[in-house]
C-alpha positions as CSV (number, residue, x, y, z in Angstrom):
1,X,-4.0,31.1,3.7
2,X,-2.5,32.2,6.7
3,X,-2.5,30.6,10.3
4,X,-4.7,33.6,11.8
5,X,-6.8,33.9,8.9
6,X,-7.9,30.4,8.6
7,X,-8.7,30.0,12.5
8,X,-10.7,33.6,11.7
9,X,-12.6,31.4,9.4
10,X,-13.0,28.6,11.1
11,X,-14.6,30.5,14.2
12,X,-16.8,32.7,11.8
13,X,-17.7,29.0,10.2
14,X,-18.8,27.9,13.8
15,X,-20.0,31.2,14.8
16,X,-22.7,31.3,11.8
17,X,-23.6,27.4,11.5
18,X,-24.0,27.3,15.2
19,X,-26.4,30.1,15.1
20,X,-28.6,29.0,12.1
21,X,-28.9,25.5,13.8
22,X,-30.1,26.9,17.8
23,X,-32.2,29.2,15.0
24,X,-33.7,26.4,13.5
25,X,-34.1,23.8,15.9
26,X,-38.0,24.5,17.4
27,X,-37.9,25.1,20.9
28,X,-37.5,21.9,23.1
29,X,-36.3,19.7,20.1
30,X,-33.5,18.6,21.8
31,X,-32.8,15.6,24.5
32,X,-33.9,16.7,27.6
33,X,-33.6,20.4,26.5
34,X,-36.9,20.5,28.9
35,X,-34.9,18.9,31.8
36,X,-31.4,20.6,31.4
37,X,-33.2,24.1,31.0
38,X,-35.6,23.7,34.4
39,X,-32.2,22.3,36.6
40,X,-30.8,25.6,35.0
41,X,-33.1,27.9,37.0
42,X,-33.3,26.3,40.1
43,X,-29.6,27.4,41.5
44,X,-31.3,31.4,40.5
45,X,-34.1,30.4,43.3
46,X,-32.1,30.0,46.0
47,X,-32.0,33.4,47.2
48,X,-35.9,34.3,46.4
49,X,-38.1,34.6,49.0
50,X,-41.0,32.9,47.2
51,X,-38.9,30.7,45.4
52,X,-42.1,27.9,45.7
53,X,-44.2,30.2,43.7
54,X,-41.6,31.1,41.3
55,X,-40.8,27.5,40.7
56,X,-44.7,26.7,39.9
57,X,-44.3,29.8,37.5
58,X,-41.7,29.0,35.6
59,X,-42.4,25.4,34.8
60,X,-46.0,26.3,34.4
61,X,-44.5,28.7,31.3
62,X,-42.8,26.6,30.4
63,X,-45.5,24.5,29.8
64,X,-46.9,26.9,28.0
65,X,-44.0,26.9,25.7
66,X,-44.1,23.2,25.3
67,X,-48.0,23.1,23.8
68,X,-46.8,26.7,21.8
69,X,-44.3,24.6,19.7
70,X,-45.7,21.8,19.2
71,X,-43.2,19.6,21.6
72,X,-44.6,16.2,21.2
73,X,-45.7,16.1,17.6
74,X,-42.0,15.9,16.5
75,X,-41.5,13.0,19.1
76,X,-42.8,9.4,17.8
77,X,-42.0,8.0,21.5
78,X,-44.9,9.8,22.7
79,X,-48.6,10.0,21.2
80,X,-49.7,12.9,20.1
81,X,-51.0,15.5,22.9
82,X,-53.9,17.6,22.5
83,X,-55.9,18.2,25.5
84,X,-54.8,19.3,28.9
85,X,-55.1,16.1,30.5
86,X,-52.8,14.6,28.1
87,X,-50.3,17.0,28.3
88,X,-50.5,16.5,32.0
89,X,-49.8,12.9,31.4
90,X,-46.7,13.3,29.0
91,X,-44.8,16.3,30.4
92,X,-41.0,15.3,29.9
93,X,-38.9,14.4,33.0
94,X,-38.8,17.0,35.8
95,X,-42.2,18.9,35.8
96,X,-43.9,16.7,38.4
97,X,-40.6,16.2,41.1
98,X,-38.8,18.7,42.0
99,X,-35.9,16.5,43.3
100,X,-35.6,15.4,39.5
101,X,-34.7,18.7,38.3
102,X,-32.2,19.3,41.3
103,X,-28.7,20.4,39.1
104,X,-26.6,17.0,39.4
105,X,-23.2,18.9,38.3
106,X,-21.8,23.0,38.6
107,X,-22.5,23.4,34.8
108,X,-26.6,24.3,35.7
109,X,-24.7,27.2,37.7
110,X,-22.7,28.2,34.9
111,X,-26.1,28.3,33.1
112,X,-28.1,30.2,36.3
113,X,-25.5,32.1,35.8
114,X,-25.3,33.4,32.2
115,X,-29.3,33.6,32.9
116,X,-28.6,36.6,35.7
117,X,-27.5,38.5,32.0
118,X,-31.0,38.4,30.7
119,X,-33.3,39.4,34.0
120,X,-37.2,39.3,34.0
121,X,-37.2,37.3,30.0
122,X,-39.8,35.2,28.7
123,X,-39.1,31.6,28.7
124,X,-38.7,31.5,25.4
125,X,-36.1,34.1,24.9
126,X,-34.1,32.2,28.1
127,X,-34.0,29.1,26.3
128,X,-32.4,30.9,23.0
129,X,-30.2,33.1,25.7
130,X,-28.6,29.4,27.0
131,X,-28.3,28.3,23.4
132,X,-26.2,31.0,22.6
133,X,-24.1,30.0,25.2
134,X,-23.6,26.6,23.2
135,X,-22.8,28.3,20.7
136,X,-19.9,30.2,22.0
137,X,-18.3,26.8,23.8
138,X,-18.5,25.2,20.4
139,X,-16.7,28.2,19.1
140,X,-14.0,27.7,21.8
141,X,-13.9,24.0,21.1
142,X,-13.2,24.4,17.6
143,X,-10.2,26.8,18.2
144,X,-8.9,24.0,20.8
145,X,-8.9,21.8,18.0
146,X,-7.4,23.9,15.5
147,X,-4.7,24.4,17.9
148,X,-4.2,20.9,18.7
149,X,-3.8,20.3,15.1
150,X,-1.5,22.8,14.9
151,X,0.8,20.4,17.4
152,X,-0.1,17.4,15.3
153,X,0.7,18.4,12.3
154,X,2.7,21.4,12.3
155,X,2.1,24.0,8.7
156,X,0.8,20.4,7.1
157,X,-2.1,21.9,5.2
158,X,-4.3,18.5,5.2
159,X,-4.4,18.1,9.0
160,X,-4.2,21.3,10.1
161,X,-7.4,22.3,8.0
162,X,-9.1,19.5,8.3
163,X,-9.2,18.4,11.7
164,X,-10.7,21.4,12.7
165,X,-13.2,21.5,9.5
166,X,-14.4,18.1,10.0
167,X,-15.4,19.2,13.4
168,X,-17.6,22.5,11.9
169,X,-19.0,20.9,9.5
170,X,-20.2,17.3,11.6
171,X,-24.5,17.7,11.9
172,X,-25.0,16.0,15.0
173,X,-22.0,18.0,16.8
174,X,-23.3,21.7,15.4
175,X,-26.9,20.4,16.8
176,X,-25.6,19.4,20.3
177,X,-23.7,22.4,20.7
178,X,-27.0,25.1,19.6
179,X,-29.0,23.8,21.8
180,X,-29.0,23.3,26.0
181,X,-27.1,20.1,27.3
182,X,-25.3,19.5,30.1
183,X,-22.1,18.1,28.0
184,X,-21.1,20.8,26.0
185,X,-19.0,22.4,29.0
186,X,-17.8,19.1,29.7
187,X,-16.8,18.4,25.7
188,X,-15.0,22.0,26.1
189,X,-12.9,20.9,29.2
190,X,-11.9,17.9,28.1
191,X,-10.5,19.4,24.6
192,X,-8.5,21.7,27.0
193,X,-7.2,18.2,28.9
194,X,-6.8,16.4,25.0
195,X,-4.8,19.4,24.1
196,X,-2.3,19.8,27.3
197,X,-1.6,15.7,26.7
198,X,-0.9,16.5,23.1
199,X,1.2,19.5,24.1
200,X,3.3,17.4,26.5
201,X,3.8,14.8,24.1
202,X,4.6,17.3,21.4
203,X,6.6,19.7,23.0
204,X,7.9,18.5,26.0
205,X,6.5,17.7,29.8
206,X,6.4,20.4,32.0
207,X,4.9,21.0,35.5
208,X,2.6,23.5,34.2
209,X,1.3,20.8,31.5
210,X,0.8,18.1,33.9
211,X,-1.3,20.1,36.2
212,X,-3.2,21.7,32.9
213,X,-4.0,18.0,32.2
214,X,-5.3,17.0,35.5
215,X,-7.4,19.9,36.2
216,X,-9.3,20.0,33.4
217,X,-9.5,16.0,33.6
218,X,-11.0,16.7,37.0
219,X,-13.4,19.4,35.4
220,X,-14.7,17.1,32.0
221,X,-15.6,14.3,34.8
222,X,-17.2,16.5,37.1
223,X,-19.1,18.2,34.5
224,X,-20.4,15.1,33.3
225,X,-19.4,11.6,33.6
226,X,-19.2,11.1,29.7
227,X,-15.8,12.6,30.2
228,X,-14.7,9.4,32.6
229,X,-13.1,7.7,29.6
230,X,-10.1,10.2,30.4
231,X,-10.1,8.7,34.0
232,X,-9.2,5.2,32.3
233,X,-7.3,6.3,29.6
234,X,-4.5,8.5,30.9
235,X,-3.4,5.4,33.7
236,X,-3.4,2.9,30.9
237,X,-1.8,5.4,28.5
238,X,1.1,6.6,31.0
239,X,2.0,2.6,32.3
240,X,2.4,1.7,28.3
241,X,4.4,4.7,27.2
242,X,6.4,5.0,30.5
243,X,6.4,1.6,31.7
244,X,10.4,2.0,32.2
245,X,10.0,4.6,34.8
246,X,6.3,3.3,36.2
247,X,7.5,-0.1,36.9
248,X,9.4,0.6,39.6
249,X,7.4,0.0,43.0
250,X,7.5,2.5,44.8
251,X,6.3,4.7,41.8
252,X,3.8,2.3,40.8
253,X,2.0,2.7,44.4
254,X,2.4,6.4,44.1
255,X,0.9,6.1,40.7
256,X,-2.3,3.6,42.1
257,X,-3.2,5.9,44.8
258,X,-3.1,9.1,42.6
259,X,-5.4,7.6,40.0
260,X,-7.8,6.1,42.4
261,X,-8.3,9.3,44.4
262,X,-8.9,10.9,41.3
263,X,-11.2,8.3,39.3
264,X,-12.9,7.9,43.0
265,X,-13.4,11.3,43.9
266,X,-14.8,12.3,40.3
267,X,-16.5,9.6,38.9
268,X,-17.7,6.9,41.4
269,X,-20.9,5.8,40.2
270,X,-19.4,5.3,36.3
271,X,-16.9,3.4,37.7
272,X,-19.3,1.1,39.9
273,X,-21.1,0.6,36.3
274,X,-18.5,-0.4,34.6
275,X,-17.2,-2.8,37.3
276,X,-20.5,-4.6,37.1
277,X,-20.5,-5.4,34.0
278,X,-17.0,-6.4,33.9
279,X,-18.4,-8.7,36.6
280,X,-21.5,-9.7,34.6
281,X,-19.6,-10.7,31.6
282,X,-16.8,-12.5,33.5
283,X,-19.5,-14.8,35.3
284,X,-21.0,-15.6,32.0
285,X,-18.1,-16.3,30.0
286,X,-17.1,-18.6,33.2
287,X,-20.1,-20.5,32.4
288,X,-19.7,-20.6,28.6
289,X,-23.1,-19.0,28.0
290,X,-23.6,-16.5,25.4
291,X,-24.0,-13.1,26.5
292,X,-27.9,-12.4,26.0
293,X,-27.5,-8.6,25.0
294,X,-25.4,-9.4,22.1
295,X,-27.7,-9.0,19.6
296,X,-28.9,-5.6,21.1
297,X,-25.3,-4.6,21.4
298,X,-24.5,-5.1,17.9
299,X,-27.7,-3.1,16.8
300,X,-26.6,-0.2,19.4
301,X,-23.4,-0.2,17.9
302,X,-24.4,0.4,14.2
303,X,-26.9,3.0,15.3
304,X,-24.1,4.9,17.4
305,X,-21.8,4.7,14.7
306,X,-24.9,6.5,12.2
307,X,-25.6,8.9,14.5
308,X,-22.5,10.2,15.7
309,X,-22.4,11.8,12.2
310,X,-26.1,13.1,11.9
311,X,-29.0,12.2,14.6
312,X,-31.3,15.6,15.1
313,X,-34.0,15.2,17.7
314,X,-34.4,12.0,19.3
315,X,-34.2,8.8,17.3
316,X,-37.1,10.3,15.2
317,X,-34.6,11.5,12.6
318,X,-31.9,9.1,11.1
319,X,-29.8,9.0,8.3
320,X,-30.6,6.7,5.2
321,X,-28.5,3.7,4.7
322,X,-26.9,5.2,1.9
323,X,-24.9,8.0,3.7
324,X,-24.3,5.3,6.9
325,X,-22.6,2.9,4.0
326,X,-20.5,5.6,2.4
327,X,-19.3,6.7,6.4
328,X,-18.9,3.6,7.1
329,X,-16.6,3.3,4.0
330,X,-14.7,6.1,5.0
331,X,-14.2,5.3,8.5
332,X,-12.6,1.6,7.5
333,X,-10.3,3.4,4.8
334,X,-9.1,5.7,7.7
335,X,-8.7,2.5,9.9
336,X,-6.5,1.1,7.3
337,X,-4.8,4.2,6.8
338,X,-4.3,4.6,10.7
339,X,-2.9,0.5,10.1
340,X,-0.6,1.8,7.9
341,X,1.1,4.6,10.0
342,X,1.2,2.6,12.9
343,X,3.4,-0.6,11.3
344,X,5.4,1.7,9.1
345,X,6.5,3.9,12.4
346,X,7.3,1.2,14.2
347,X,9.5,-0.8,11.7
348,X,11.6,2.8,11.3
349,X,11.7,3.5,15.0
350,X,11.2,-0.2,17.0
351,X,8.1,1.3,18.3
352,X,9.8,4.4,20.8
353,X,8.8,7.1,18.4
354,X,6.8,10.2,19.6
355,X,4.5,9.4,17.4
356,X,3.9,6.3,19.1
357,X,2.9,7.8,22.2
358,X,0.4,10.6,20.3
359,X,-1.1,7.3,18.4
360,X,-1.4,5.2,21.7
361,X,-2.7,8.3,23.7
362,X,-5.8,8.9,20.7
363,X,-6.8,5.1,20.4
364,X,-6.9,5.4,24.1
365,X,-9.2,7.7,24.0
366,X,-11.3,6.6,21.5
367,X,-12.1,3.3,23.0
368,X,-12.7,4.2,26.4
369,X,-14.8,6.9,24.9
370,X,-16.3,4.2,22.9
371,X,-16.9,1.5,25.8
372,X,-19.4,3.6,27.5
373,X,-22.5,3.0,24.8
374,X,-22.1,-1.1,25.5
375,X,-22.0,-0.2,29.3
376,X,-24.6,2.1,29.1
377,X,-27.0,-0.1,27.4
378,X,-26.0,-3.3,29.4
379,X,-26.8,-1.5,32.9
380,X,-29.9,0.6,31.9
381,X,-30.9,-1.9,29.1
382,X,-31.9,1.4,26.9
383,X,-31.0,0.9,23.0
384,X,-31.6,4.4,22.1
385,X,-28.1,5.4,20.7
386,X,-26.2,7.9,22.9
387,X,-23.8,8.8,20.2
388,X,-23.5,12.5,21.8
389,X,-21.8,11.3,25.0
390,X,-18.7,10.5,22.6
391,X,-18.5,14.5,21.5
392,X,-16.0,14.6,25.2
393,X,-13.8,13.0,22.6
394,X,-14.3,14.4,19.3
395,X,-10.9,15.8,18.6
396,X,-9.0,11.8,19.3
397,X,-12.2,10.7,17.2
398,X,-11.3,13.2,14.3
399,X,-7.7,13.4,14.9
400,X,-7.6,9.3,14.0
401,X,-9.4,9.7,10.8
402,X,-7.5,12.3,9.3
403,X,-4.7,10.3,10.2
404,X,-5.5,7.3,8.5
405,X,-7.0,9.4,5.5
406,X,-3.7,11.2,5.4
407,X,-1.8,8.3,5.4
408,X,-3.5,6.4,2.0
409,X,-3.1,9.8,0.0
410,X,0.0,10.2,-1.9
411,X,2.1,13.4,-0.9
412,X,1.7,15.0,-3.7
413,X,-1.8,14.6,-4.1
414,X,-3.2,16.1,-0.8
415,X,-4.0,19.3,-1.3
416,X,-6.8,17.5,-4.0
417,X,-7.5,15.2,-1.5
418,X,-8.5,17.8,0.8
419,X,-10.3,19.7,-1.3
420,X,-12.2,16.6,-2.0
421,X,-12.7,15.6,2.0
422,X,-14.0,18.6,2.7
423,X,-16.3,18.8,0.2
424,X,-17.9,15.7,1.3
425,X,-18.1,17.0,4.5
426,X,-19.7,20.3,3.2
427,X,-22.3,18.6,0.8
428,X,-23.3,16.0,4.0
429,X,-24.1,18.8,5.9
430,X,-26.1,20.8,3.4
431,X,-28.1,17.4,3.3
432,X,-28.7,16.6,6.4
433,X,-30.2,20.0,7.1
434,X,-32.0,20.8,4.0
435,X,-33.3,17.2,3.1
436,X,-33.7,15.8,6.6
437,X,-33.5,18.7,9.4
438,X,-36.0,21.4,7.7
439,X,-38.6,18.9,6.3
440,X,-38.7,17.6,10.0
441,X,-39.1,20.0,11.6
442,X,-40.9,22.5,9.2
443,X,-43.7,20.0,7.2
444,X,-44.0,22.9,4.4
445,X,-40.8,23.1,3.1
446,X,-41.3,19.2,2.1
């Protein structure tokens, strides 16, 4: 199949899943759907000249919608709500402050905007309007990936298809991106900064690519601060690859100020949190004591790990142990396969290989990605897994795996390995959403 053909396919792929999932989904099933669409309309208000009255009215719809669909019978962290009092009592974050609901990034903007489309709409029809939008930046992200694959792996059928394909076809990902969320715009920016790294890396450094990389850097963060892991990974990537050039003085001060102006002016109060742990955990390790969250941390880690691949609504639907074993089979044979690449490129090239770098630049990633759901849970002690702030780094997360499957199946075998991957992939997501998302969600078609 040809290069524009299968990215035609791809983006049809996304196009349609995309649209059956935000089709699907009740209204309001989503985490803080309720929230992220409220801070949406506020920015619209600004220049109404009853804007108090139209506030009251469009939560007060909204409302409405809430009871309409059934909101909190699909939630088991809430009791059941029938009467107005109790629906009074439960409304989700945002309803009874204003100041909660007060847009904390430029993405509700984006949103206010792409709501000026769709003037005088019923609330209902507003919240599918910013699900479309979703839809359309997981459309983008997909053709980001395809061609960062491209740079990967060149016309290598295995990678090239599948990195993008393991994206489509990913439950939770398709769910985040068809319904309203704050970090789908950030997840698209920081593609665009994962791509102009792998570009430079690939192709050669230019200017163009350096400034590519630290705008849209700047713009993942400041979209939402799930995308700070770039913000810790770049520095630490940049002093190992280039440590030659860095380690020089006078360009490792230039170096230090640049990436404290930048992690400082975008990302302040994730860095203050992650300092305080460090903090935290260096005091107790100074007094040999064991670290009390450990045990919570362990069970936090498991859950992320399950529901990065399929979590709909909030921790009400989870996977069965059975598919979390055979992912979690997977994921270790693409560790060992990853292994594998890594020792066998650096006994042919001492370790100076451009492959290095592209290896050192996605594990990178990855685990700074990774080391927000320990901090997150240390400094707000919440256990609910937050798998979807790691989608800012879905293509290092997906490029790694297809590495390491690559690398365990034989040349000439590939093309059935692929063909077997991807079916996987396709039968998982058939499951998820007609044994676990529609019986959820719709009680008849149990």
């Amino acid at each position: 199949m040809g290069k524009h053909k299968l990215l035609a396919l791809l983006l049809a792929l996304t196009l349609v899943r995309g649209l059956i999932y935000a089709a699907i989904v009740p209204p309001w099933q989503a985490p803080d759907e309720s929230y992220h669409f409220l801070s949406a309309q506020l920015p619209g208000l600004a220049d109404d000249p009853a804007a108090g009255a139209t506030w009251e009215g469009i939560k007060s719809k909204t409302v409405s919608s809430l009871v309409e669909f059934h909101y909190w019978d699909m939630n088991i962290n809430q009791p059941a709500v029938r009467g107005p009092e109790e629906v009074s009592r439960y409304l989700p974050g945002g309803f009874n402050f204003t100041e909660q609901t007060k847009p904390r990034s430029f993405v509700y903007y984006l949103f206010s905007a792409w709501l000026k489309l769709v003037p005088r709409q019923g609330i209902t029809f507003q919240l599918y309007w910013i699900r479309l939008l979703s839809v359309l930046l997981n459309v983008a992200i997909v053709a980001i990936a395809y061609a960062t694959a491209r740079l990967l792996f060149g016309d290598d059928p295995f990678g090239r298809v599948l990195l993008p394909l393991s994206i489509v076809f990913l439950p939770l990902h398709t769910y985040v991106l068809s319904v309203v969320n704050d970090g789908n715009l950030a997840e698209l920016f920081a593609s665009l900064a994962i791509f102009f790294w792998i570009w430079g890396l690939t192709r050669g450094w230019h200017w163009s690519k350096v400034v590519g990389l630290g705008s849209f850097t700047i713009l993942a963060i400041g979209a939402k601060p799930n995308a700070f892991y770039l913000a810790l990974a770049i520095p630490v990537w940049a002093i190992l690859y280039y440590r030659r050039r860095i380690l020089n003085v006078a360009n490792l001060i230039y170096f230090l100020i640049a990436t404290i102006l930048i992690v400082g002016a975008t990302s302040s109060s994730h860095l203050r949190n992650y300092l305080t742990v460090a903090w935290r955990t260096a005091q107790i390790a100074l007094q040999g004591q064991r670290l009390e969250d450990s045990e919570v941390l362990g069970r936090g880690a498991f859950e992320t790990f399950r529901a990065f691949w399929a979590q709909m609504s909030w921790t009400s639907l989870l996977l069965s142990d059975v598919w979390g074993n055979w992912l979690l089979v997977l994921s270790l044979l693409a560790g060992l396969g990853l292994l594998k690449f890594v020792l066998t490129t650096r006994k042919h090239t001492r370790g100076e290989s451009q492959d290095n770098g592209i290896v050192i630049a996605l594990v990178l990633c990855v685990l700074a990605s990774a080391s927000q759901v320990p901090v997150y849970i240390l400094i707000t002690k919440f256990t609910l897994s937050q798998s979807r702030y790691l989608f800012s780094a879905i293509i290092p997360i997906m490029a790694l795996l297809v590495i390491g499957w690559r690398e365990l199946i034989p040349s000439n075998w590939r093309a059935e390995g692929l063909a077997l991957i991807v079916s996987f992939f396709f039968l998982f997501d058939a499951v998820v959403l007609l044994n676990y998302g529609l019986p959820f969600f719709y009680p008849l078609w149990r």
